[in-house]
C-alpha positions as a LaTeX table, in Angstrom:
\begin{tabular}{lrrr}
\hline
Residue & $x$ (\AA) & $y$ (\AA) & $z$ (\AA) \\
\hline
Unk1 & $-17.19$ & $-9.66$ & 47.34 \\
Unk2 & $-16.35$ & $-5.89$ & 47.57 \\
Unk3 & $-13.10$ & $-4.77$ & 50.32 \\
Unk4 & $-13.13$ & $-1.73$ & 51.91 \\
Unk5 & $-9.20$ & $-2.67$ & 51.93 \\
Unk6 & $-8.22$ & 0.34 & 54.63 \\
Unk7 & $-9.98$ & 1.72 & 57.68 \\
Unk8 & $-9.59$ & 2.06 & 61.31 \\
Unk9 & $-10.89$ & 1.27 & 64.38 \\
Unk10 & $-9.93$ & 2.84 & 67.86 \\
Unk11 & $-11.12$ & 3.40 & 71.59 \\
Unk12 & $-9.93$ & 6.94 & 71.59 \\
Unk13 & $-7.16$ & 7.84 & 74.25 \\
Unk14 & $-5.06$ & 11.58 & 74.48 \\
Unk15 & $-2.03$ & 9.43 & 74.97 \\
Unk16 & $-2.40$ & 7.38 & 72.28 \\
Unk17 & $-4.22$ & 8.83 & 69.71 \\
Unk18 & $-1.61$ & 11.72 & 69.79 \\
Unk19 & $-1.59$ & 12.40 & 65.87 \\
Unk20 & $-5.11$ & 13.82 & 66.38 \\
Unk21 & $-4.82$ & 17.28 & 66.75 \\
Unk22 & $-7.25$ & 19.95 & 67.39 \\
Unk23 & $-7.86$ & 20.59 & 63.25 \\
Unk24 & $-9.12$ & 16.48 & 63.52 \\
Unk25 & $-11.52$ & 17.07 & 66.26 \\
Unk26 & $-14.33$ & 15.17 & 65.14 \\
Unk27 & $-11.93$ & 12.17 & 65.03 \\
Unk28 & $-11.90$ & 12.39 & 69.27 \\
Unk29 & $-14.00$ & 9.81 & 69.60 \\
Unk30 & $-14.01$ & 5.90 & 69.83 \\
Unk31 & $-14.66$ & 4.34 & 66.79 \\
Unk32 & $-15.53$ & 0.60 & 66.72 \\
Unk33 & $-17.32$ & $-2.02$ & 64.52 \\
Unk34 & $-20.95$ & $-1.12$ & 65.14 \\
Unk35 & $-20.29$ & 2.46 & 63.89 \\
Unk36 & $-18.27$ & 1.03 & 60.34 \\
Unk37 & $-20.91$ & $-1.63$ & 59.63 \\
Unk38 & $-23.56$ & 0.55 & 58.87 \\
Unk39 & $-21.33$ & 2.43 & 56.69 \\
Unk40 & $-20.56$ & $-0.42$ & 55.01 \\
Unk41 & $-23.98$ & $-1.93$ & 54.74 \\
Unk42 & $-25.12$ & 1.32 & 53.10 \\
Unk43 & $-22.68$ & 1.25 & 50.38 \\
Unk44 & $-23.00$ & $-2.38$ & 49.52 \\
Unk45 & $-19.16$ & $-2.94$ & 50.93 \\
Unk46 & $-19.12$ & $-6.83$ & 52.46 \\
Unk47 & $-15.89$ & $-6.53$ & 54.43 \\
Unk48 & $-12.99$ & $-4.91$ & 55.47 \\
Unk49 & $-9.37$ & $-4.90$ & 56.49 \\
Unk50 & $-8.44$ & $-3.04$ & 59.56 \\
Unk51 & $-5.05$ & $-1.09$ & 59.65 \\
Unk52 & $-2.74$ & $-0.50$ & 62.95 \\
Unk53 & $-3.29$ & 3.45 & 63.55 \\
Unk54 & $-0.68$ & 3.51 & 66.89 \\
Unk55 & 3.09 & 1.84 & 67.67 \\
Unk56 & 1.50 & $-0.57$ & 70.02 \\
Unk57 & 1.22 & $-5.02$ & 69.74 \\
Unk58 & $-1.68$ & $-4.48$ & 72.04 \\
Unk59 & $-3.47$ & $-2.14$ & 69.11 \\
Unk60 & $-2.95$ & $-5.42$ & 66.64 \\
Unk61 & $-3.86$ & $-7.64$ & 70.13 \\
Unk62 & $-7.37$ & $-5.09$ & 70.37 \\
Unk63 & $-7.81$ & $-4.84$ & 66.58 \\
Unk64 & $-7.52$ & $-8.75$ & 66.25 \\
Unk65 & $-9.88$ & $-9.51$ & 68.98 \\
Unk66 & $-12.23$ & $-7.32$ & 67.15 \\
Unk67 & $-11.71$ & $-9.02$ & 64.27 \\
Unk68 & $-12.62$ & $-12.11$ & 65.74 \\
Unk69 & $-15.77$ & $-10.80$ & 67.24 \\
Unk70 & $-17.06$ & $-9.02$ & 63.64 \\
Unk71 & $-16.89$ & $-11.46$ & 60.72 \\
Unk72 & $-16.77$ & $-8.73$ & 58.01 \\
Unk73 & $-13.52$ & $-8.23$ & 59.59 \\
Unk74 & $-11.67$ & $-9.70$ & 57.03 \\
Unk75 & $-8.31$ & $-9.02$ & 58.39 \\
Unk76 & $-5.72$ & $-7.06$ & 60.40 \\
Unk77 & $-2.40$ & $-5.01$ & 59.35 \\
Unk78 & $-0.91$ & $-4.58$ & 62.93 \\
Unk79 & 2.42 & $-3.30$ & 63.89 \\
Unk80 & 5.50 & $-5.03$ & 65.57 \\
Unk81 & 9.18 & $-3.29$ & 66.02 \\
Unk82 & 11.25 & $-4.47$ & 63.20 \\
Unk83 & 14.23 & $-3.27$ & 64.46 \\
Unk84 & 13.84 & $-5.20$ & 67.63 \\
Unk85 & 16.31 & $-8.24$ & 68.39 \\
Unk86 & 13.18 & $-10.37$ & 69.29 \\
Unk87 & 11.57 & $-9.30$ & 65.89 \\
Unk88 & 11.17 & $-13.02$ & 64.58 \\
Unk89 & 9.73 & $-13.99$ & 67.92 \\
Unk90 & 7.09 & $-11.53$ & 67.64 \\
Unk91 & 6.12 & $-12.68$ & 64.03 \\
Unk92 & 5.97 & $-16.25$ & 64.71 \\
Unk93 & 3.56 & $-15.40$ & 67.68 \\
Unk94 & 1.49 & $-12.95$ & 65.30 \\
Unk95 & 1.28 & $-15.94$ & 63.16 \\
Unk96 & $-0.58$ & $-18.23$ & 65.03 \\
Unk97 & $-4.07$ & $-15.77$ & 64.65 \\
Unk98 & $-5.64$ & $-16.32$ & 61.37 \\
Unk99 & $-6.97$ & $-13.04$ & 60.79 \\
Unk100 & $-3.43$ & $-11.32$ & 61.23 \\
Unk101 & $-2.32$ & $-10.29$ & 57.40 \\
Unk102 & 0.44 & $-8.28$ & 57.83 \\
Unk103 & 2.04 & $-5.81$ & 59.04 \\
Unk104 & 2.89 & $-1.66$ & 59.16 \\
Unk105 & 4.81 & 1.51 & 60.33 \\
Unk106 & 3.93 & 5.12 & 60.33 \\
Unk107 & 7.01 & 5.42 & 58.67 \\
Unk108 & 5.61 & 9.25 & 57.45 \\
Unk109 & 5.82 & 10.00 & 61.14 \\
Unk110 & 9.86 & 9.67 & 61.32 \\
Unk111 & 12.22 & 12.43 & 61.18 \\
Unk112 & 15.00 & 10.07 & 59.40 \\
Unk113 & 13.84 & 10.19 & 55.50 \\
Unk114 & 15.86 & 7.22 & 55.07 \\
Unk115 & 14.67 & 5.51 & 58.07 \\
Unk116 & 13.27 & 2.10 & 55.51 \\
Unk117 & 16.79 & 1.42 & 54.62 \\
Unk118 & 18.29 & 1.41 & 58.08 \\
Unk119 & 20.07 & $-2.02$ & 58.95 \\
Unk120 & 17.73 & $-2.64$ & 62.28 \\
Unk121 & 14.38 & $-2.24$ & 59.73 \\
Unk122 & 15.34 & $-4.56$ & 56.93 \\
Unk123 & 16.68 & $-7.00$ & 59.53 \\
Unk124 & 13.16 & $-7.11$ & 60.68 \\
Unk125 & 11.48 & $-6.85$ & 56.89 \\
Unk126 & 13.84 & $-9.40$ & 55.91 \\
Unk127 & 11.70 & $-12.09$ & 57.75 \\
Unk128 & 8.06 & $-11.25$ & 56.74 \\
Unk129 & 8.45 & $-13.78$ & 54.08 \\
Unk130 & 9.09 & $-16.55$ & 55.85 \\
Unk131 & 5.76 & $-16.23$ & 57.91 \\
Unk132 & 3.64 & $-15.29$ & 54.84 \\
Unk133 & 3.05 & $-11.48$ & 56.00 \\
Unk134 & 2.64 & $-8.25$ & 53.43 \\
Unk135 & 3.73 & $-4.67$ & 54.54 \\
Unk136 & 1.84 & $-1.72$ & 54.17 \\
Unk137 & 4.31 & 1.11 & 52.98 \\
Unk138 & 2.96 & 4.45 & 54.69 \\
Unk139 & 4.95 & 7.39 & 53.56 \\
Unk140 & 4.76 & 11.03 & 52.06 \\
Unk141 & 6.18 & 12.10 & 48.76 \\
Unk142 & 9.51 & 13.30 & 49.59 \\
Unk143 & 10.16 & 9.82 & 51.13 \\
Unk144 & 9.63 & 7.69 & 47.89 \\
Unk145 & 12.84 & 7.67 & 46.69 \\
Unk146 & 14.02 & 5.34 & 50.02 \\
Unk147 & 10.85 & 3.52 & 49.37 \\
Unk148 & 12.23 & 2.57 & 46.10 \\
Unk149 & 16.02 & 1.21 & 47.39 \\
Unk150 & 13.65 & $-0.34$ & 50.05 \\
Unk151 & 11.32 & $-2.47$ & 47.71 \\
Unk152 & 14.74 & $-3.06$ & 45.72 \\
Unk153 & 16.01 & $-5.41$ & 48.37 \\
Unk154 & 12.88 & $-7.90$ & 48.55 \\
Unk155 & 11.58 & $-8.74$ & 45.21 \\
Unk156 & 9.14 & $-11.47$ & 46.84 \\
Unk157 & 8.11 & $-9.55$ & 49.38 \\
Unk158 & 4.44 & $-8.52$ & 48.91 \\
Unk159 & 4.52 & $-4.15$ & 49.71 \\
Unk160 & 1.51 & $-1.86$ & 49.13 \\
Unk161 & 1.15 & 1.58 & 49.10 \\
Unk162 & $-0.91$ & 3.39 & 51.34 \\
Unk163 & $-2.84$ & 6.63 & 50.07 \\
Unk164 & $-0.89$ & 6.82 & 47.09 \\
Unk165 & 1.76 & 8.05 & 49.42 \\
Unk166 & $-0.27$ & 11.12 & 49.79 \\
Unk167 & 0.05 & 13.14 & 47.27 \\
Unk168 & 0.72 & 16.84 & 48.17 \\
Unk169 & $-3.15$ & 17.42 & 46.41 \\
Unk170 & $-3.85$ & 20.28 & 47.67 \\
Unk171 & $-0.87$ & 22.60 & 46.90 \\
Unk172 & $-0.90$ & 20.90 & 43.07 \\
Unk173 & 2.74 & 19.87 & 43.22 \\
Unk174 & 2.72 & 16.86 & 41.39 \\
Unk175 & 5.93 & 16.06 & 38.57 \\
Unk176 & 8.17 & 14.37 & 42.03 \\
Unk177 & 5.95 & 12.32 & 42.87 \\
Unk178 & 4.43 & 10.93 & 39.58 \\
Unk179 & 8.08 & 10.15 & 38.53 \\
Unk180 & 8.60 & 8.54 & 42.14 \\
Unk181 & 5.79 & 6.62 & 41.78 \\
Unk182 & 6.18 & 5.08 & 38.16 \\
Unk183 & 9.99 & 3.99 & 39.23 \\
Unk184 & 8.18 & 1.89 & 42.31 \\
Unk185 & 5.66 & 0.89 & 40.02 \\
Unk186 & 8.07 & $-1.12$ & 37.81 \\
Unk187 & 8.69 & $-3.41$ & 40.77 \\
Unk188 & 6.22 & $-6.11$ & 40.44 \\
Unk189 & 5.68 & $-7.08$ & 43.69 \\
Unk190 & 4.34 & $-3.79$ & 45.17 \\
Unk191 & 0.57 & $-2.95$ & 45.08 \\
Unk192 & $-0.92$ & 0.88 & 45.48 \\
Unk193 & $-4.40$ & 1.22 & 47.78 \\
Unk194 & $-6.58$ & 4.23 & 46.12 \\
Unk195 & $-7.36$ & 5.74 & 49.54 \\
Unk196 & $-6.48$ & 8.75 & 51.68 \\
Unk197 & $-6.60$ & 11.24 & 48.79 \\
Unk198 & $-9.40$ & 13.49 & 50.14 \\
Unk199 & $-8.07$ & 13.92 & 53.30 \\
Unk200 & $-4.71$ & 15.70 & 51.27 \\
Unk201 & $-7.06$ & 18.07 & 49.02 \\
Unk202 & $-8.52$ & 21.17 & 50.85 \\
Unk203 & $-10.52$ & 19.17 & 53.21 \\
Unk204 & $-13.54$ & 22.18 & 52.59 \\
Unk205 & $-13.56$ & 22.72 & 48.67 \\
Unk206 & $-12.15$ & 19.53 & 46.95 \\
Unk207 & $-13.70$ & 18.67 & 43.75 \\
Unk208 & $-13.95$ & 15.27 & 41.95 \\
Unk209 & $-10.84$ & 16.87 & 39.20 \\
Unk210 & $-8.21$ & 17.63 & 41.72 \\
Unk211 & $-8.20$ & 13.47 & 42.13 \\
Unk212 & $-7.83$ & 12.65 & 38.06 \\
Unk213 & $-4.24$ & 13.72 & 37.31 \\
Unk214 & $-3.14$ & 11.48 & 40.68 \\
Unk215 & $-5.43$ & 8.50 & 39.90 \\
Unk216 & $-4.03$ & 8.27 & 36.02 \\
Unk217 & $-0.66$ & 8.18 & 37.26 \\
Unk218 & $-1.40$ & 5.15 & 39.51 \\
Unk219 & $-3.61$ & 3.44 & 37.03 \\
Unk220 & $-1.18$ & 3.54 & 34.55 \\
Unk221 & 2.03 & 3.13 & 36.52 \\
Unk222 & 0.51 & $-0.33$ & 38.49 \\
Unk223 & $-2.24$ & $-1.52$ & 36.41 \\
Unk224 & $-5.99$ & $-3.26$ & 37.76 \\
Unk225 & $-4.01$ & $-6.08$ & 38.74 \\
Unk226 & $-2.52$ & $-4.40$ & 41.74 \\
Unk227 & $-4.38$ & $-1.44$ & 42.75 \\
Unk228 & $-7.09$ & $-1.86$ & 45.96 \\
Unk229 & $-9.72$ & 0.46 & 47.17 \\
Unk230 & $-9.91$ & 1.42 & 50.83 \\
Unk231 & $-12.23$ & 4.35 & 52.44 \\
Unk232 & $-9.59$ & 5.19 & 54.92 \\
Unk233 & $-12.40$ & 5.65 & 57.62 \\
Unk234 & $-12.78$ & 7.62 & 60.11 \\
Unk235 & $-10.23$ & 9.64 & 59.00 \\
Unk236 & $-11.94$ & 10.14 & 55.45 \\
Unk237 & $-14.71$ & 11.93 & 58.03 \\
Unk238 & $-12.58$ & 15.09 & 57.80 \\
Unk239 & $-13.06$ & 16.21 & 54.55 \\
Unk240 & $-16.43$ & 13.53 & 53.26 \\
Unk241 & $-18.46$ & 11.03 & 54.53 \\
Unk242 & $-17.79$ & 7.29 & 53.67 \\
Unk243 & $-20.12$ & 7.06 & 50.41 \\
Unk244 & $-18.24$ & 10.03 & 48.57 \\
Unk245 & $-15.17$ & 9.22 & 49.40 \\
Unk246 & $-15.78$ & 5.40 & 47.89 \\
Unk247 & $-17.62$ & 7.33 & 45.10 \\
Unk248 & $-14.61$ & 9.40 & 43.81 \\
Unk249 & $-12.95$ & 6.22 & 42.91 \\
Unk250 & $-16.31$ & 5.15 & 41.61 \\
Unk251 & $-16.41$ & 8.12 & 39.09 \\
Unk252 & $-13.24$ & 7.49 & 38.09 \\
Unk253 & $-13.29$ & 4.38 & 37.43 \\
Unk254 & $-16.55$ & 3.83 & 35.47 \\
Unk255 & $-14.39$ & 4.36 & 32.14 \\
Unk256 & $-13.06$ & 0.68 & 33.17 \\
Unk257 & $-14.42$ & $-2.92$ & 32.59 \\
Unk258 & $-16.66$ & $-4.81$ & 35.12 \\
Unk259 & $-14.39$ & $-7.17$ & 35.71 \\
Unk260 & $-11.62$ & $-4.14$ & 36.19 \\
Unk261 & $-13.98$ & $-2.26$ & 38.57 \\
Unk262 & $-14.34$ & $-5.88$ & 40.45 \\
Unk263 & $-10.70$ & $-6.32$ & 40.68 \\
Unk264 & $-10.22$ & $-3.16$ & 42.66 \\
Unk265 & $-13.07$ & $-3.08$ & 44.87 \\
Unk266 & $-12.77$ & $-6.79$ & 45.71 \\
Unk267 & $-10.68$ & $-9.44$ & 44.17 \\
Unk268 & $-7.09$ & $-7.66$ & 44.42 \\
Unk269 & $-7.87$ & $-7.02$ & 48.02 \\
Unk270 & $-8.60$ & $-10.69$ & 48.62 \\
Unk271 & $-5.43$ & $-11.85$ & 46.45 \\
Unk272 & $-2.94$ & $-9.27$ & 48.19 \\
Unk273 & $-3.75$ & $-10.28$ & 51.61 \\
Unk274 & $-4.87$ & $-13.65$ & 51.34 \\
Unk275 & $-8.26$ & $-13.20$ & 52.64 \\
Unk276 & $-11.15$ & $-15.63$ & 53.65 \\
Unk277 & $-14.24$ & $-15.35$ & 51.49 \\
Unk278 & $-16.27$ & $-17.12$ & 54.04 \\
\hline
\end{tabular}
């Protein structure tokens, strides 16, 4: 079975959708399950897991309702406040739906570099264990280094990466972050998805090369055993179309076993977030 293991759905809203800006104009639309399962039944993709674009529980309410109306929704990432006192009652409610996989914050949206080691948050982190959730880690570069102390603190708590915490692609800089992202690496326990890179190249003129230097890093530093693919549509829309962007990793990868290539597009996916094959 092959995971598109990131992508978004929305109904789009000024008020909610506020991170769209005028550069991101063709994103100003809704986008919903009828326009992703073409995509996906052109490039031979069986499922997917949707990811929590907006701080809202009735985002992971709409995005789970959805899920149970599409089967090739595989699963959700949705969003709760972690620093809320009512945290844990949120995530036992959140654990009744079956579809619900874990959990997220735009954490690259806060002023506060060090806002994953704040008391309130790992309060809140502290309990995804318990209910069987993962966490997707969504951060830039110059926030790695509190993503490290932050993993540090839960060695059984499963963490991914999201868009290999976006490399600064297209301005080159690179040394920070590779060393950033080998030290996170060593932690066992945290995963990397191979998404999101085209969309920070130069969204006009990419080419396939500006992606290798990134991509070894990440393939090195966390192995096939814990890397996932995921398109990161729509947003992949500003710079490709769905088919390139899953063929970048495709080219990259085709130095790799079968069984390696199967592993990220597909079994990884399903391991990490405990996904129904059915």
């Amino acid at each position: 079975m092959v995971i598109d293991a990131h992508q978004h759905f929305w109904r789009y809203q000024t008020s909610k959708q506020t991170w769209i800006d005028d550069s991101m104009a063709l994103l100003k639309r809704d986008f919903l399950p009828r326009d992703l399962q073409k995509e996906l039944a052109e490039n031979q993709v069986d499922g997917c897991v949707s990811i929590q674009a907006e701080h809202s529980e009735s985002e992971t309410l709409f995005l789970l309702r959805l899920a149970e109306e599409h089967p090739f929704i595989k699963g959700v990432v949705g969003w709760v406040d972690f620093r809320s006192a009512k945290v844990e009652e949120r995530l036992s409610f959140f654990s009744t739906f079956a579809k619900l996989r874990g959990f997220r914050h735009i954490v690259q949206g806060e002023k506060d570099v060090n806002f994953l080691l704040r008391k309130d948050f790992l309060n809140g982190i502290g309990l995804l264990e318990k209910y069987g959730f993962t966490y997707d880690i969504l951060v830039f570069p110059h926030q790695l280094g509190a993503v490290l102390g932050f993993v540090k603190q839960f060695p059984n708590q499963k963490f991914i990466i999201d868009h290999l915490a976006k490399p600064y692609i297209k301005d080159g800089f690179f040394e920070g972050w590779a060393l950033l992202m080998k030290a996170v690496a060593q932690h066992q326990n945290v995963y990397c998805k191979i998404s999101g890179m085209v969309t920070e190249a130069d969204w006009a003129h990419w080419k396939q090369e500006d992606f290798v230097p990134y991509l070894e890093v990440v393939f090195e530093a966390f192995g096939m055993d814990r890397v996932l693919f995921g398109s990161d549509w729509p947003v992949c829309l500003l710079a490709t179309n769905y088919s390139e962007a899953k063929g970048i990793v495709e080219d990259f990868i085709v130095q790799f076993s079968e069984d390696e290539q199967e592993k990220l597009f597909g079994s990884n996916a399903i391991r990490f977030y405990n996904l129904s094959t059915s």
